[in-house]
C-alpha positions as CSV (number, residue, x, y, z in Angstrom):
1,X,11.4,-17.1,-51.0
2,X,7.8,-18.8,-51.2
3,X,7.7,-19.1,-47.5
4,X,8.9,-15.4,-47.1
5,X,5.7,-14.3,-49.6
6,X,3.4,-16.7,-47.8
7,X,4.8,-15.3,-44.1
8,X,4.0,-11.9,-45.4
9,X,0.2,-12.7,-46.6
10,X,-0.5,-14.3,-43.4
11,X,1.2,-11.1,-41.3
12,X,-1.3,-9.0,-43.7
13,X,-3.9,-11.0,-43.7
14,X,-3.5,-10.6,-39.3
15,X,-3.4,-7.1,-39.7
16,X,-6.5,-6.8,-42.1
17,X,-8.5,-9.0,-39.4
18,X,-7.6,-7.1,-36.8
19,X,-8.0,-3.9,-38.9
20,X,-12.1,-5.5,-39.6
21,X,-12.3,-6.3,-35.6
22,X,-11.0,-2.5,-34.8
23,X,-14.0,-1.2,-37.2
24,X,-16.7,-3.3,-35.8
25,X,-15.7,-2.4,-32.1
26,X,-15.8,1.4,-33.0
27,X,-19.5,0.7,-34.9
28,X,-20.7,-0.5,-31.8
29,X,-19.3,2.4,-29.7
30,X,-20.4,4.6,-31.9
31,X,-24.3,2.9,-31.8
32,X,-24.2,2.3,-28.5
33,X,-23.2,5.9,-27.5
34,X,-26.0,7.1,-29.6
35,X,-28.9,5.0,-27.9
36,X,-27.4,5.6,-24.4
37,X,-27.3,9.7,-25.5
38,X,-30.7,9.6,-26.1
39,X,-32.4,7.2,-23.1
40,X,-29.8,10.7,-21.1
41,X,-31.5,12.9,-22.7
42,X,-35.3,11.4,-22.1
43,X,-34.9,10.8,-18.7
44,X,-33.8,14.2,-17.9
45,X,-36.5,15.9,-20.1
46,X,-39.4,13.4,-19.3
47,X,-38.9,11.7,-15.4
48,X,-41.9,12.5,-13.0
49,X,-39.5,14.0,-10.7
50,X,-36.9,16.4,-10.8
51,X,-33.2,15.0,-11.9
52,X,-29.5,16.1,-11.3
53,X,-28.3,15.8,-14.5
54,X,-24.4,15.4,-13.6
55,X,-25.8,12.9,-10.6
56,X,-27.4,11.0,-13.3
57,X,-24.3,11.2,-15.7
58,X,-21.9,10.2,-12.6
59,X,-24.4,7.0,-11.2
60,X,-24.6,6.0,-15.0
61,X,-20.3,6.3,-15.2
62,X,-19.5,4.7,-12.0
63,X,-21.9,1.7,-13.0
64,X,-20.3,1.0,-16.1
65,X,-16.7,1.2,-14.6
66,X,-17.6,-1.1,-11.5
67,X,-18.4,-3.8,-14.5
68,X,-14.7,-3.6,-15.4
69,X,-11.8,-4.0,-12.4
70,X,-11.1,-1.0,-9.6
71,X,-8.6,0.8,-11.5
72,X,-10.5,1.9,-13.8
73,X,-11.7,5.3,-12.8
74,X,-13.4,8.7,-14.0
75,X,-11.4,12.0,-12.3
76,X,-13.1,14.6,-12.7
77,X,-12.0,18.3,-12.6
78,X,-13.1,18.9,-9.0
79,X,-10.5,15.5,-8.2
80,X,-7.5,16.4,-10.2
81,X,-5.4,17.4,-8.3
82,X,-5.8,14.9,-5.3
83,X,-5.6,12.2,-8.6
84,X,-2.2,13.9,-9.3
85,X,-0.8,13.3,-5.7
86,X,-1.8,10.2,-5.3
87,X,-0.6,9.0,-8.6
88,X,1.6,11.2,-10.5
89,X,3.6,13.8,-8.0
90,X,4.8,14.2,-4.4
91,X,4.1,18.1,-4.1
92,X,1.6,20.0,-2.6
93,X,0.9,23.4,-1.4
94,X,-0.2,23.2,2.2
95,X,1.3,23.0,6.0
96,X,2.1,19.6,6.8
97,X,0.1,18.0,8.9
98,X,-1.9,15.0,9.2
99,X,-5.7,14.8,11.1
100,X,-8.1,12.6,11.9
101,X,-11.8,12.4,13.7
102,X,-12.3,11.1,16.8
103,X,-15.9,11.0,18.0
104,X,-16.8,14.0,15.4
105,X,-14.3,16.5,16.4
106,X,-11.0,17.2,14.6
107,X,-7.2,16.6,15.8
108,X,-4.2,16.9,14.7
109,X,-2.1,13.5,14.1
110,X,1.1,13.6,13.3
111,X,3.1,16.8,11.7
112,X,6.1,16.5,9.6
113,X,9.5,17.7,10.7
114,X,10.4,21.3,9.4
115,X,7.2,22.3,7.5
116,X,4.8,25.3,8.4
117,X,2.7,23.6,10.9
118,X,5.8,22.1,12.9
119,X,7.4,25.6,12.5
120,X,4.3,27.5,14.2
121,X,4.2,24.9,17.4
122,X,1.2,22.7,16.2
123,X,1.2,19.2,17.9
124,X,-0.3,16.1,17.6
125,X,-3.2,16.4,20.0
126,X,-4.1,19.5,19.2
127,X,-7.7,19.7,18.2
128,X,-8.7,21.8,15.2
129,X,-12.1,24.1,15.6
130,X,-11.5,26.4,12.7
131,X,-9.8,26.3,9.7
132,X,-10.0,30.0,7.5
133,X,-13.1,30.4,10.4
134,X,-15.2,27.7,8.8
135,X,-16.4,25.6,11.6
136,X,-14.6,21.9,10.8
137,X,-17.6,20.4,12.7
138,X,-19.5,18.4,10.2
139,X,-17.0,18.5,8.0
140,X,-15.8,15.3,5.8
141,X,-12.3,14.0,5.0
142,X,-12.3,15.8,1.9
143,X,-13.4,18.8,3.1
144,X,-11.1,19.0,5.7
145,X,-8.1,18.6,2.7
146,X,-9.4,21.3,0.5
147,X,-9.7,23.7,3.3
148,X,-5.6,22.9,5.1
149,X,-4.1,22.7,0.8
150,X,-3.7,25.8,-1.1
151,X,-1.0,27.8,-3.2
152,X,2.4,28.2,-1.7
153,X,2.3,31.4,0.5
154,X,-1.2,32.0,0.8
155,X,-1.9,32.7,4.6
156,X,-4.1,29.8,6.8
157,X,-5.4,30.0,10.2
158,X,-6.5,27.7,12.7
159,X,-8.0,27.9,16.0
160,X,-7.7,24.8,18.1
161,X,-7.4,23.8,21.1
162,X,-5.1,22.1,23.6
163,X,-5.4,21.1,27.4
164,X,-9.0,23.9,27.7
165,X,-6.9,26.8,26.3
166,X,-7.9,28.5,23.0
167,X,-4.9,29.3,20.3
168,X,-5.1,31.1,17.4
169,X,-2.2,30.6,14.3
170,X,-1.2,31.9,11.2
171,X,0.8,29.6,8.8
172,X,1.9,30.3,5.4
173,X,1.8,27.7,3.1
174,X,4.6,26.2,1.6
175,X,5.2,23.8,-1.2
176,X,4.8,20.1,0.8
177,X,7.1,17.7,-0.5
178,X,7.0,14.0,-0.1
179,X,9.9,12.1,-1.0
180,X,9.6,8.9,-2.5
181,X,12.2,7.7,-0.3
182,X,11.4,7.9,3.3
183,X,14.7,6.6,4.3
184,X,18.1,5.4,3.5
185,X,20.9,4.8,5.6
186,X,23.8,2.3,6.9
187,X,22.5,-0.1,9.4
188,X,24.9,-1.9,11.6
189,X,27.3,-3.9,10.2
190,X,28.1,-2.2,6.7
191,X,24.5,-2.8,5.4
192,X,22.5,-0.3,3.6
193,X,19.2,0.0,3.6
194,X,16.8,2.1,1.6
195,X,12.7,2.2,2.3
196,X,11.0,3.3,-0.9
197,X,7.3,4.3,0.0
198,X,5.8,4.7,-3.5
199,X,7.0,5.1,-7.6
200,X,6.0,8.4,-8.4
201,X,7.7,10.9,-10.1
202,X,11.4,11.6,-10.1
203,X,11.0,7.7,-7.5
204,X,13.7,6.5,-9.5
205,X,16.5,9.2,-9.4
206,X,16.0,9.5,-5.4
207,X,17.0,6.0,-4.8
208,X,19.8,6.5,-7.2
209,X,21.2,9.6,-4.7
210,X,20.5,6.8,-2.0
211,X,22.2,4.1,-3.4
212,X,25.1,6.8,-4.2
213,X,25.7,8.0,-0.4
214,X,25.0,4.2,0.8
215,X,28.4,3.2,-1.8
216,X,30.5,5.4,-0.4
217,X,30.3,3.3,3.0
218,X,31.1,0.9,0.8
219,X,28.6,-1.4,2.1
220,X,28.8,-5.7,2.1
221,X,24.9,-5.5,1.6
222,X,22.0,-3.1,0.8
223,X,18.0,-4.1,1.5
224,X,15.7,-2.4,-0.9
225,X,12.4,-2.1,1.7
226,X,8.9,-1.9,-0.6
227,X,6.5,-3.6,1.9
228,X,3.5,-1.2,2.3
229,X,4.3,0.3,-1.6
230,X,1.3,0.4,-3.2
231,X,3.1,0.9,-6.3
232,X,3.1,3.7,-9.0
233,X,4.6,4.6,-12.1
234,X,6.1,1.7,-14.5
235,X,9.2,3.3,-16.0
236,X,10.2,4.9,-12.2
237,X,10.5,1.0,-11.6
238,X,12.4,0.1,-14.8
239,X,14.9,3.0,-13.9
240,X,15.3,1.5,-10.3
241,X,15.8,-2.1,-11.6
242,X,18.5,-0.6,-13.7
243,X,19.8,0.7,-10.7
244,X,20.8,-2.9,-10.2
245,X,21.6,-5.1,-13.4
246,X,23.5,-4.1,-16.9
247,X,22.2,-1.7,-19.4
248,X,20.1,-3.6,-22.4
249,X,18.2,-6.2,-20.3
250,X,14.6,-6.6,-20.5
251,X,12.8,-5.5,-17.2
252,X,9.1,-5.9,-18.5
253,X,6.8,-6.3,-21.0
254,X,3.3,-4.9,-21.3
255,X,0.8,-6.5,-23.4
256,X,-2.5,-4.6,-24.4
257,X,-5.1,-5.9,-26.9
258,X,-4.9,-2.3,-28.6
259,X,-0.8,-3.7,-30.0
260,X,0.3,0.4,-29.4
261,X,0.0,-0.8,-25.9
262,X,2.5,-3.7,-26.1
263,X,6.1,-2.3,-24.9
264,X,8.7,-4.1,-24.3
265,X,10.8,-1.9,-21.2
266,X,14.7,-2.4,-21.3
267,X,17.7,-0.9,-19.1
268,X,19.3,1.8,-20.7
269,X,22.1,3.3,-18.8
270,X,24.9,1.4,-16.8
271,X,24.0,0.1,-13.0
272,X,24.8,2.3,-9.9
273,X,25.5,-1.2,-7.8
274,X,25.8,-4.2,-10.2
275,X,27.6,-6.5,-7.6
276,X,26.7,-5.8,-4.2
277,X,24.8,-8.2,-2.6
278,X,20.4,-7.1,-2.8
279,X,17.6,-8.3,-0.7
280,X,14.3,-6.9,-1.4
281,X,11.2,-6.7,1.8
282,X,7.6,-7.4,0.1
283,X,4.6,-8.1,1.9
284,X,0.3,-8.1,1.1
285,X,0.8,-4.5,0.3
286,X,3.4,-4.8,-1.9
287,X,1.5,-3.9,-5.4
288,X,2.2,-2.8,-8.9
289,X,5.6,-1.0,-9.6
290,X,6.2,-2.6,-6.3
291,X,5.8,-6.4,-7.7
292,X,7.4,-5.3,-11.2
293,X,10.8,-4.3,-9.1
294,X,10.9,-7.4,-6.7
295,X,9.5,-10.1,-9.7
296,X,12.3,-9.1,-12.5
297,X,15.4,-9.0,-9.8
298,X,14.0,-12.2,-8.9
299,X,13.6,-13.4,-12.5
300,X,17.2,-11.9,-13.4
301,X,18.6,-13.8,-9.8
302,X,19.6,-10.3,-8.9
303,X,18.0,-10.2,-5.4
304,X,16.7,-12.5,-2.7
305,X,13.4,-11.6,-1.8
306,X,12.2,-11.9,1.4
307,X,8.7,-11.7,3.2
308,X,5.4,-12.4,2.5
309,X,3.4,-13.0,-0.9
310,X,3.4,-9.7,-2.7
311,X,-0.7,-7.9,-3.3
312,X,-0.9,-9.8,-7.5
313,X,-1.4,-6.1,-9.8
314,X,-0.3,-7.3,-12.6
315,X,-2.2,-4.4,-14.6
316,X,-0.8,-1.5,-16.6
317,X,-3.1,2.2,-16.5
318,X,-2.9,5.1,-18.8
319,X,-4.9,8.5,-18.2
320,X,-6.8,10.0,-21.2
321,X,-8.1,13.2,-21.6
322,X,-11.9,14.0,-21.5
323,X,-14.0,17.1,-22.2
324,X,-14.3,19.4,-19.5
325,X,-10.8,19.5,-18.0
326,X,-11.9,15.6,-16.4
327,X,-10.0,12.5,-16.7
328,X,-10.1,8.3,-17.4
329,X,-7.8,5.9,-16.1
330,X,-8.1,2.8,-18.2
331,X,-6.2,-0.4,-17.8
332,X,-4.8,-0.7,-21.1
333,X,-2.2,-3.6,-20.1
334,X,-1.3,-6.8,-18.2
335,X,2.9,-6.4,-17.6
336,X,5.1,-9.7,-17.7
337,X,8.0,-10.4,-15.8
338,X,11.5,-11.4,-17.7
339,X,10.5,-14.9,-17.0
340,X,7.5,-14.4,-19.2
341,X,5.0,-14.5,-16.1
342,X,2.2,-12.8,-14.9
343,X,1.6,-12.2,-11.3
344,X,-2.2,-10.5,-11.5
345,X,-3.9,-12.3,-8.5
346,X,-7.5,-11.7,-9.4
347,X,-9.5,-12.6,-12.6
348,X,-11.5,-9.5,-13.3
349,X,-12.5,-11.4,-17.0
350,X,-14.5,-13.8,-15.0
351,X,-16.5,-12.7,-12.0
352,X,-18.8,-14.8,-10.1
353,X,-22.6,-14.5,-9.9
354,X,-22.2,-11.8,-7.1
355,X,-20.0,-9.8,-9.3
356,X,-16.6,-10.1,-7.4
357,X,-13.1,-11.1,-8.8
358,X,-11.8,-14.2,-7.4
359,X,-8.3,-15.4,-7.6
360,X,-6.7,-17.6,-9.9
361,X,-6.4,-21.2,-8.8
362,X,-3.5,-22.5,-8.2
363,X,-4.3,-25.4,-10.6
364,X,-4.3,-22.8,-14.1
365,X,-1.0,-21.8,-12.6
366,X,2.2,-22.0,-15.0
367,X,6.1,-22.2,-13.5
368,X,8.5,-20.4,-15.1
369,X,12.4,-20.1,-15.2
370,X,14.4,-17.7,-13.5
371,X,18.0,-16.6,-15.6
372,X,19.6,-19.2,-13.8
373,X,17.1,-21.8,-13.9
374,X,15.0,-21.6,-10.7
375,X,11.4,-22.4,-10.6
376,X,8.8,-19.4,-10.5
377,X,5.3,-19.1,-11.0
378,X,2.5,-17.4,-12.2
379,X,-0.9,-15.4,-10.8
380,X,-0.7,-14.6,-6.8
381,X,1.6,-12.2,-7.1
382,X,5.6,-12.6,-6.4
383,X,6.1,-15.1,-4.0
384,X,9.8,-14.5,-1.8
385,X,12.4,-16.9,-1.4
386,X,12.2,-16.7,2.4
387,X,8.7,-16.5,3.7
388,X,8.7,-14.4,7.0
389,X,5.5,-14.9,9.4
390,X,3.8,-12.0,9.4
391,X,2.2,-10.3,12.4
392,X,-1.1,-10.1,13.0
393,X,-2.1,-8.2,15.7
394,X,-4.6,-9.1,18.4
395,X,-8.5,-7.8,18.5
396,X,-7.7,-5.9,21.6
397,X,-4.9,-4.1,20.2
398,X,-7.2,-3.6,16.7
399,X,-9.3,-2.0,19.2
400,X,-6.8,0.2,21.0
401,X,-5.5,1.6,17.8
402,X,-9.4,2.1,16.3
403,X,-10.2,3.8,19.7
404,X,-7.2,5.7,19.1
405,X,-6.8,5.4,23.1
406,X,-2.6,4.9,21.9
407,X,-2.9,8.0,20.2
408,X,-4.6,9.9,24.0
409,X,-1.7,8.1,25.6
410,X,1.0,8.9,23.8
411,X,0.0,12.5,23.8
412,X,-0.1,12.5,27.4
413,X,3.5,11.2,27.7
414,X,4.9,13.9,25.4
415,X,3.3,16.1,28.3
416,X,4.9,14.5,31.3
417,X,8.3,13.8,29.3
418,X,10.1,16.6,27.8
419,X,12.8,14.4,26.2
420,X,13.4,10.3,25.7
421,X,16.2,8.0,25.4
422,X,18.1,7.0,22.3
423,X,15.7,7.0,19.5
424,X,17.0,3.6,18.2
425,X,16.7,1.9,21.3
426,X,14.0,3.5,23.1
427,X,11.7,1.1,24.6
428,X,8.6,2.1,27.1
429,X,9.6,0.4,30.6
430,X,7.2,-2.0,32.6
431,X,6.0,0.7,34.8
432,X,5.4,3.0,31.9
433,X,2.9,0.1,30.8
434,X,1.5,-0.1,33.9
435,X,0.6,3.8,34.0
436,X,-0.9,2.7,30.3
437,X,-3.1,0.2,31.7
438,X,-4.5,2.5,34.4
439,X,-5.0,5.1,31.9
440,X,-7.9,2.6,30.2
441,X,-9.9,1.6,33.6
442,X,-12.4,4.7,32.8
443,X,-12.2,3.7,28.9
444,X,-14.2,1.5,26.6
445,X,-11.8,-0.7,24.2
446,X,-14.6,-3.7,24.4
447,X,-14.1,-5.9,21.7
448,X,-15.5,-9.1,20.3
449,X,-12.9,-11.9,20.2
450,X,-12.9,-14.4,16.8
451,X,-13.6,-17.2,19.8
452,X,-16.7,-14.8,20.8
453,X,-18.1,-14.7,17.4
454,X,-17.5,-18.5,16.7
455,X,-19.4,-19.0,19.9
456,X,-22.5,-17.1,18.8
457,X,-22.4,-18.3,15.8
458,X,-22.7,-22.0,17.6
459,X,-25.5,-20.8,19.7
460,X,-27.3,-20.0,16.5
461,X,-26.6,-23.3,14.9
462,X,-27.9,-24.9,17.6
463,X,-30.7,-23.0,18.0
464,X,-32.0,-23.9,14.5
465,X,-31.4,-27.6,15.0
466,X,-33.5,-27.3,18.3
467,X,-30.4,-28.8,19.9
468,X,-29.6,-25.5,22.4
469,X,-31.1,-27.2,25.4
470,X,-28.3,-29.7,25.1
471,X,-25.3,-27.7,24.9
472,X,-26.5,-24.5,26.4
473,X,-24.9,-25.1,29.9
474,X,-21.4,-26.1,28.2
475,X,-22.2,-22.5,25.7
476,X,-22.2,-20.6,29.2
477,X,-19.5,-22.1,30.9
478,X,-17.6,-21.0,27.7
479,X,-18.4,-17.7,27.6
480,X,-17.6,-17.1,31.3
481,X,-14.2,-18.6,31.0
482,X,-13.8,-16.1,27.1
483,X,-15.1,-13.0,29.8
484,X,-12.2,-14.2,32.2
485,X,-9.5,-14.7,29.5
486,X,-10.2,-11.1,28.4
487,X,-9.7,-9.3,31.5
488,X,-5.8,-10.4,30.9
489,X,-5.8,-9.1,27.4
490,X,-3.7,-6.2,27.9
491,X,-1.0,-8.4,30.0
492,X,-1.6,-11.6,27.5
493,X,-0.8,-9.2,24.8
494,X,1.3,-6.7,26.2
495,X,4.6,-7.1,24.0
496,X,2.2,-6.3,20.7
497,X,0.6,-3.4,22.1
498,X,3.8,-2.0,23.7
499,X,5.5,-1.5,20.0
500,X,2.4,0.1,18.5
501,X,2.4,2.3,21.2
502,X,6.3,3.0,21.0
503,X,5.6,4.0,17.5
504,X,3.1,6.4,18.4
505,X,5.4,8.2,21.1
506,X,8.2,8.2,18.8
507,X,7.0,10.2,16.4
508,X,5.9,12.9,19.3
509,X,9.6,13.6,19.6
510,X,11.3,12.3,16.3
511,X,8.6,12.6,13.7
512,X,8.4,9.5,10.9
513,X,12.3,9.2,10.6
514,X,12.3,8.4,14.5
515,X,8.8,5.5,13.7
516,X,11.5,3.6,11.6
517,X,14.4,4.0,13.4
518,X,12.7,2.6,16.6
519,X,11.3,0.1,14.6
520,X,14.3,-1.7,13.3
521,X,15.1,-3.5,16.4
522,X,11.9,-5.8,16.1
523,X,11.9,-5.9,12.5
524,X,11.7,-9.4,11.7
525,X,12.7,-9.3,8.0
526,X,15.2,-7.0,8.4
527,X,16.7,-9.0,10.8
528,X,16.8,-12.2,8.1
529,X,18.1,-10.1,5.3
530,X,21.1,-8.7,7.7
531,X,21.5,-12.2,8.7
532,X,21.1,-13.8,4.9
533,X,23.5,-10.8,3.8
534,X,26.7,-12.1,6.7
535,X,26.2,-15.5,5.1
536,X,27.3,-15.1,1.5
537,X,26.8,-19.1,1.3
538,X,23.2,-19.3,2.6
539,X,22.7,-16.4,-0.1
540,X,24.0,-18.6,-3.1
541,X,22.4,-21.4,-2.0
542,X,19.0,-19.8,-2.5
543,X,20.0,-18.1,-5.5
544,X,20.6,-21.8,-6.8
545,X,17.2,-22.8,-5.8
546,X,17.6,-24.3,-2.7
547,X,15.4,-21.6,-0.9
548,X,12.4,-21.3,-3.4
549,X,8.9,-22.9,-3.1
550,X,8.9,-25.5,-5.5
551,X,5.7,-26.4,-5.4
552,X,3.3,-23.6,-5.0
553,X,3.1,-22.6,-1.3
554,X,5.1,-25.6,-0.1
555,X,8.5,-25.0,1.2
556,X,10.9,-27.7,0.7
557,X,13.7,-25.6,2.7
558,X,13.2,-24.6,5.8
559,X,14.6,-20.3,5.0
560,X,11.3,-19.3,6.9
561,X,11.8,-17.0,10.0
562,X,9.0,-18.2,12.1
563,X,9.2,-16.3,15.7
């Protein structure tokens, strides 16, 4: 009984502290907002020169934030609603088309299948002059959006241009809807496969209705794909994990200073597929919802993931409500894995003297235990349990794409080919690549090689140790034999810059379901997981730790896809 009073002072005694700490921090809002009202209110009324008093207010905002980590953020009115569909919903009123600026003027770059613009016969290519007749020259990213987005069924029109003629359309808006999941399927052999782009709203019940079609193939396997998924809302990825384990199981726990904020997120409602065999695809751009998905299937032993190490957000938002219709998104939380671990990569706490985050070293790094015992660890983000190489393409191909001289070409094969082979394995032939080549011989794709800049870079060293005279003759022999080396380039390189530019004629014919479709038959990690899921005892094996980085970054089994 006397420890039970004693545990109850010390809880109250807690409380009271934190109670006395709560106080002080509000004292010093509340001072701090009065001195930094009035040095406002000074400047405005006293500067030599004239001020922009929202300016002011918006410099003075965005300097205080940028002391804190990137996703905290003011939203003001006038950004509401392109805050809302980038983090909250996947509807929009507008026509559905994508654009982009090459050398100042406005085209069209990709339109989705069965929405207004597809409907009235725009095509990627086409180049937008007017939008409503407002001149798009001169015209910003954002501009461009607020001009094409509008209600459902108010009227739009463009004028653009394509191959010198002049065409004028009317669209109607209509209510632009971008599914969570991009696509879901059977690939061969009985496994299903479902591509999950983002957690916003209503994320969680669409890969339910995937999972449900996918069960009645009764599939052996099913890859959950979130590589590219920069994440979204936290309880979209607590109903997907449910999707997958039994009902009361811990998924993740936020932990906040303010102790409102801690939550501890459990299943609640029976799994869809508690027993089929679950790979999940992370890579860099794997973040947030994204990392809380893939981390507590790996934690539970649920799934095998499979990729690369996943971005390391390991930080919980909330939006509040401000005067004037405007918003704050605050990071009120750091969420834990069922292992009890952390994957936040960077420590915004403790910047360096230049102000930037820098990652956790590995040596502050904890492991953990999985439900079955493996090892896991901490900060970094969520490494898989087979590491796949990932591509990195090639400066000349970076160049290509930035030059968008794939995006020219592929245009121009739409033109000259009114229909394609299979979509799944449509490939462009050698002489197709050839014509590709001589498309470029009038076009600048220059580039500077990593070899190239290392060179300079060595010229310069040299020069500043007065040593150039000695090692100039051996500079210029290397650069003549770089010069030579790149005038191969485009053969050197050609399977890389064949499949980018398969991608971008794809979606000419079959829009972004074709782009994945085509894809599949280089995909390197979905060829592991269909290979991991026909080998039930490779699968096991690396569920018992046999396939997991024991010591952080260094394999001790050799489940890496290399080529």
């Amino acid at each position: 009984m006397k420890k039970v009073k004693i545990g109850i002072l010390l809880f109250s005694i807690g409380l009271l502290s934190l109670t006395f700490a709560f106080k002080e921090d509000l004292f010093l809002v509340s001072k701090n907002l009065d001195v930094f009202a009035s040095l406002y209110k000074e400047i405005n009324i006293n500067y030599v020169e004239e001020t922009n008093p929202t300016d002011l207010m918006r410099i003075g905002i965005d300097a205080m934030l940028e002391g804190l980590d990137p996703y905290t953020e003011y939203i003001p009115e006038s950004e509401i609603e392109d805050y809302k569909l980038k983090y909250v919903s996947t509807q929009y009123g507008g026509i559905g088309a994508g654009t982009l600026f090459i050398e100042g003027k406005l085209f069209v770059n990709e339109v989705s299948e069965g929405n207004p613009a597809n409907k009235q016969g725009v095509k990627p290519g086409d180049q937008i002059v007017k939008i409503n007749g407002i001149d798009t020259k001169g015209k910003d990213r954002n501009q461009i959006s607020q001009l094409l987005r509008g209600p459902k069924g108010s009227s739009l029109s463009l004028v653009i241009i394509r191959d010198g003629a002049v065409l004028n359309k009317t669209i109607v808006r209509e209510e632009i809807k971008q599914p969570n999941v991009s696509y879901s399927g059977i690939l061969d052999n009985q496994i299903g496969y479902i591509r999950l782009d983002k957690f916003l709203e209503n994320s969680g019940q669409e890969v339910a209705n995937a999972l449900e079609n996918i069960n009645k193939e009764k599939p052996k396997g099913i890859i959950l794909d979130l590589r590219n998924n920069g994440g979204g809302i936290l309880q979209e990825a607590v109903k997907i994990v449910n999707l997958f384990v039994d009902k009361n199981i811990l998924v993740v726990t936020q932990k906040g200073r303010n102790p409102e904020k801690t939550i501890a997120y459990k299943t609640v409602n029976q799994p869809v597929s508690p027993q089929v065999p679950l790979i999940v695809l992370v890579n860099g751009s794997s973040a947030s919802a994204s990392e809380i998905v893939a981390g507590a299937l790996q934690d539970l032993d649920r799934a095998i993931i499979i990729g690369q190490r996943s971005y390391g957000k390991g930080l919980v938002q909330q939006t509040f409500n401000l005067p004037y219709n405007s918003l704050v998104k605050v990071t009120v939380a750091k969420y834990y894995t069922p292992s009890g671990r952390c994957i936040q990569a960077l420590d915004y706490a403790h910047k360096n003297q230049n102000g930037q985050a820098e990652k956790f070293a590995d040596s502050v790094m904890k492991a953990y235990n999985t439900k079955t015992g493996r090892t896991v660890y901490n900060g970094n983000g969520v490494y898989p349990d087979v590491f796949i190489v990932p591509i990195k393409y090639s400066p000349i191909t970076i160049s290509l794409i930035s030059k968008n001289l794939l995006f020219d070409y592929a245009n121009s094969y739409k033109k000259a080919n009114k229909e394609i082979a299979n979509v799944k394995t449509f490939q462009l032939s050698d002489a197709d690549y050839t014509q590709f080549v001589n498309s470029l011989a009038d076009k600048d794709y220059s580039y500077t090689s990593r070899t190239e800049r290392l060179l300079s870079d060595l010229r310069t060293e040299a020069e500043n140790e007065n040593k150039l005279a000695a090692v100039k003759g051996d500079l210029e022999e290397l650069k003549s034999k770089m010069l030579s080396a790149k005038k191969t380039d485009l053969i050197t390189h050609k399977t890389e810059i064949r499949r980018v530019l398969e991608t971008q004629i794809i979606s000419r014919y079959y829009f972004e379901k074709g782009k994945i479709e085509q894809a599949f038959q280089y995909d390197k990690e979905i060829l592991q997981a269909k290979t991991l899921l026909n080998n039930q005892q490779q699968m096991l094996a690396i569920l018992k730790g046999d396939g997991l980085y024991k010591t952080i970054g260094t394999p001790v089994k050799s489940f890496t896809l290399e080529n």
